[in-house]
N, C-alpha and C positions, 0 to 999 in steps of 0.2 A: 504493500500500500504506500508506503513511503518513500519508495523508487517512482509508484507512479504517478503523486503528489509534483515530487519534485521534476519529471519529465513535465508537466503538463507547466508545473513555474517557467520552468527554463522554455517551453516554448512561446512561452505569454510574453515571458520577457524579450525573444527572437523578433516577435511582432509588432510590439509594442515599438520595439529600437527601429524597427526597421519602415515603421510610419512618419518616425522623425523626420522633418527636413529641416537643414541647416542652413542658415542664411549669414553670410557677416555681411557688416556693415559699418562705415563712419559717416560722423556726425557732428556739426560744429552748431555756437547757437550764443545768444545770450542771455545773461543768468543777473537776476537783481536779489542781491542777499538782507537779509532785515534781521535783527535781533527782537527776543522777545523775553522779558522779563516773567518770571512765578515769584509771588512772595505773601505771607503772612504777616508782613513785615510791617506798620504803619508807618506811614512819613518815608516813603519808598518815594515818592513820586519823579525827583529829582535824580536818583540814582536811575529809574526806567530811563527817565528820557536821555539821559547821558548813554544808556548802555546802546538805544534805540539811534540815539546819533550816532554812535563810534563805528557799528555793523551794519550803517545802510549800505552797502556796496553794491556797484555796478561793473558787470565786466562780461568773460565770456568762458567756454568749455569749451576743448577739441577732444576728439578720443574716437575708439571704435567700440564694436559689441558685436554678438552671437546672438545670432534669435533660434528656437528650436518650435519649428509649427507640428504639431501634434495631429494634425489633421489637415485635408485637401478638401477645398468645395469653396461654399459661400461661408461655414463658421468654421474659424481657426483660434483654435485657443494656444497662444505660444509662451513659452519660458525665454524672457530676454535679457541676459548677462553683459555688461559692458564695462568699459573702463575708459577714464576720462580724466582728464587736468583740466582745473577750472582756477582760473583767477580773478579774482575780486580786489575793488579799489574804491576807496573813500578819499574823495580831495575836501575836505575840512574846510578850507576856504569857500569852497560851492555849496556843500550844503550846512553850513552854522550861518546861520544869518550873522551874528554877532561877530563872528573871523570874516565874513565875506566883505560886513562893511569897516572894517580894521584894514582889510589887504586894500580895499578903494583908498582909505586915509592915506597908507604908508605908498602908493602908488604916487599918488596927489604928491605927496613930501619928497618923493624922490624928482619926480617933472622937476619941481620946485629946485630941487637942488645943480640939473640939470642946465636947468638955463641961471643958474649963477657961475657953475663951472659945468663948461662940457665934455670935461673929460672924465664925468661920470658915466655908467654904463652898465647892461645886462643885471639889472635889478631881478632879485629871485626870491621871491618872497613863499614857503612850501608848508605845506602840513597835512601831513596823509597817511593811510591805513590801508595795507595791503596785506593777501591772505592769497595762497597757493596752497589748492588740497588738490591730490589725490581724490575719485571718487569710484565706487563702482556698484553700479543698480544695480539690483535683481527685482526683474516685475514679470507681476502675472500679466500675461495680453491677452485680449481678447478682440480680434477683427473680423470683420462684414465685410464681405468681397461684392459689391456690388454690381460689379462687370467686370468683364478682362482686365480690366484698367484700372477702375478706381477701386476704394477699400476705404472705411474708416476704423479706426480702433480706441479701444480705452485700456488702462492699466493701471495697477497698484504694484505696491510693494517695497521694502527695503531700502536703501540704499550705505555702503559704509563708506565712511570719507574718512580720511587721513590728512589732520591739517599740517602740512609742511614748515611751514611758518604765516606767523601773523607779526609783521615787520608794521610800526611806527615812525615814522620820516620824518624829518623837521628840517627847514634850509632856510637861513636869511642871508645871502650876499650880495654882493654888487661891485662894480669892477672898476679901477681909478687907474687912467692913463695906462689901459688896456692888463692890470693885474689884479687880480681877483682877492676881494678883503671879504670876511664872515667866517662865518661854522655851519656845520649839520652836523646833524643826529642819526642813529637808529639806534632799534631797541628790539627786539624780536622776542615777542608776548611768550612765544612756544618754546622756544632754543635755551633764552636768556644770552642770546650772545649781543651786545651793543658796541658801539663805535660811535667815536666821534672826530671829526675833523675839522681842520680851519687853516683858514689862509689870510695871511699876511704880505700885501704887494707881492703879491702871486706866488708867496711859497707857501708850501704843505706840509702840516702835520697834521698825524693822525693818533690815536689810540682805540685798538680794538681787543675785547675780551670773548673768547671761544670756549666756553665751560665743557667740563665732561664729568659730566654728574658721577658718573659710576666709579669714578676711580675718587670724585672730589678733589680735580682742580683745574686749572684754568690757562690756557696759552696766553699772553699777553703780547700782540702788536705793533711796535714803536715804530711811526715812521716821521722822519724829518729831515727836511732838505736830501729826498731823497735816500735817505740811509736807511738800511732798517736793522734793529731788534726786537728778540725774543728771550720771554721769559716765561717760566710757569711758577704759578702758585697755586695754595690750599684754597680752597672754596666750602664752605658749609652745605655737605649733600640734600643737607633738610630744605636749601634755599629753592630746590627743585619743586619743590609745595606749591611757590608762588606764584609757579607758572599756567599758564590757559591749558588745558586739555586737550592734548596732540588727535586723541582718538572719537568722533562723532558718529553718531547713525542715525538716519532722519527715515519718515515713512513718507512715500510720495504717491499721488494719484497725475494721472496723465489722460487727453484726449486729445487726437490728431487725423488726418487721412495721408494718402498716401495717393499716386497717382502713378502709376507704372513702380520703377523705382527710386523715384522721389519722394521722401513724406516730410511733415512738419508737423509737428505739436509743442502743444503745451503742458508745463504740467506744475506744480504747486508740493514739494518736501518740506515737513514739518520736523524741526530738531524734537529728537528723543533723549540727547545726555546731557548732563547737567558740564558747561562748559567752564563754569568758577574753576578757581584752581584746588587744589585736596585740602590744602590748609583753610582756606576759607570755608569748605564743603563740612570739614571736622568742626570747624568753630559754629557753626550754624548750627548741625547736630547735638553738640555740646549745648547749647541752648536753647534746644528744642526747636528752636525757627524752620521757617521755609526761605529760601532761594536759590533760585534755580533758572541761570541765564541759557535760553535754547536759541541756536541759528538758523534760519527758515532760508530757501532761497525760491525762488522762483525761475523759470527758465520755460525759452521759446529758442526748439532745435531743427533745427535743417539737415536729414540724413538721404545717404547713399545707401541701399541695398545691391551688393552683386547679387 
């Protein structure tokens, strides 16, 4: 009985595999990211809206995916696997009202400085939020072949992202009798690694730190007038705590059509993990509270089917 059990498996699953059809495919698109605040917290209000500015980002995904259609006809229910890089940006100056009308002032003040001596120049006034993830859906599909041609479909499901870094930018310089005076910043929310540099009648220094949590310590960067050194030191492993959380999974629904082998949809991923860093996550806990910052994005994509 148990031999013929297991024939009768093994040839279900012959059939099964062998109804699959396999599609790949790429696909590019753009993607609008938003933050979204949980809390039990009262007098939160000010921390949403700060967290709701910092994650508005705009930008875009390329990547490809596997689709596996479980069936032939007018219904196709497919399993569609993909992987993709997505980058997202925040210019602070465009959307903080407050920064936007500061970078108008300091604009006006530079003109102003300009027609007093004209050998001022390339004024650069920056302040921005950038985020590079890794992502990779898994969605249930289901499409309507409405003719040879056309098809609509919808989907659910999964998706896991891997944020790469979320890098912090900051740049005020401007340049006199063609050599560049000011600093910039970075600061990378994921890594912990920042840098800073600045120039003086167009020379350059810098200082960069590159932590390595697991062993607990740090490279150090020196650069000036060209020369460079390196150094390492000790780092406090616990400082790891204070960082944004590398690893996210959001749930997305999706609606699109498709015309020969061109489609385009839409589709709407709601964050599922809590993106605070661990040490605030414990302190919260500790306190019985709630918060719990989630990143949503949205995305409209343009794909290829071979």
């Amino acid at each position: 009985m148990k031999k013929v059990f297991m024939t009768i498996f093994a040839a279900a699953m012959a059939m099964s595999m062998s109804a699959v059809t396999p599609h790949f495919g790429i696909e590019a698109g753009y993607d609008h990211g938003s933050g979204r605040v949980s809390t039990d917290i009262p007098h939160m209000g000010e921390y949403k809206e700060e967290v709701k500015k910092e994650l508005k980002m705009d930008g875009f995904h390329v990547g490809g995916n596997v689709q596996l259609d479980f069936l032939d006809g007018k219904h196709i229910p497919s399993l569609v696997i993909g992987l993709n890089y997505q980058f997202l940006r925040n210019d602070l100056f465009q959307t903080d009202k407050d920064m936007k009308d500061l970078k108008k002032e300091a604009i006006e003040q530079f003109k102003e400085m300009q027609k007093e001596d004209s050998k001022y120049s390339d004024f650069n006034l920056r302040e921005d939020i950038i985020m590079h993830t890794i992502q990779m859906p898994i969605r249930a599909q289901y499409a309507y072949q409405i003719n040879d041609a056309f098809r609509v479909f919808a989907y659910t499901g999964p998706q896991l992202r891997f944020h790469v870094a979320l890098q912090m930018n900051s740049e005020e310089s401007m340049k006199y009798d063609g050599k560049k005076n000011g600093e910039a910043g970075m600061r990378d929310m994921i890594s912990g690694r920042e840098k800073e540099i600045g120039w003086v009648e167009g020379k350059q220094t810098s200082v960069e730190m590159i932590p390595n949590w697991s062993k607990g310590t740090a490279k150090i960067i020196y650069i000036e007038d060209g020369e460079k050194e390196t150094e390492e030191m000790d780092i406090d492993k616990e400082g790891k705590g204070d960082l944004i959380q590398w690893f996210d999974m959001s749930w997305g629904f999706g609606v699109g059509f498709a015309w020969n082998n061109l489609s385009l949809n839409i589709s709407y991923d709601l964050g599922m993990m809590n993106l605070l860093p661990k040490n605030e996550q414990k302190a919260m806990k500790d306190l019985n509270q709630k918060l719990i910052v989630n990143s949503d994005a949205l995305a409209v994509t343009l794909g290829y089917r071979f």
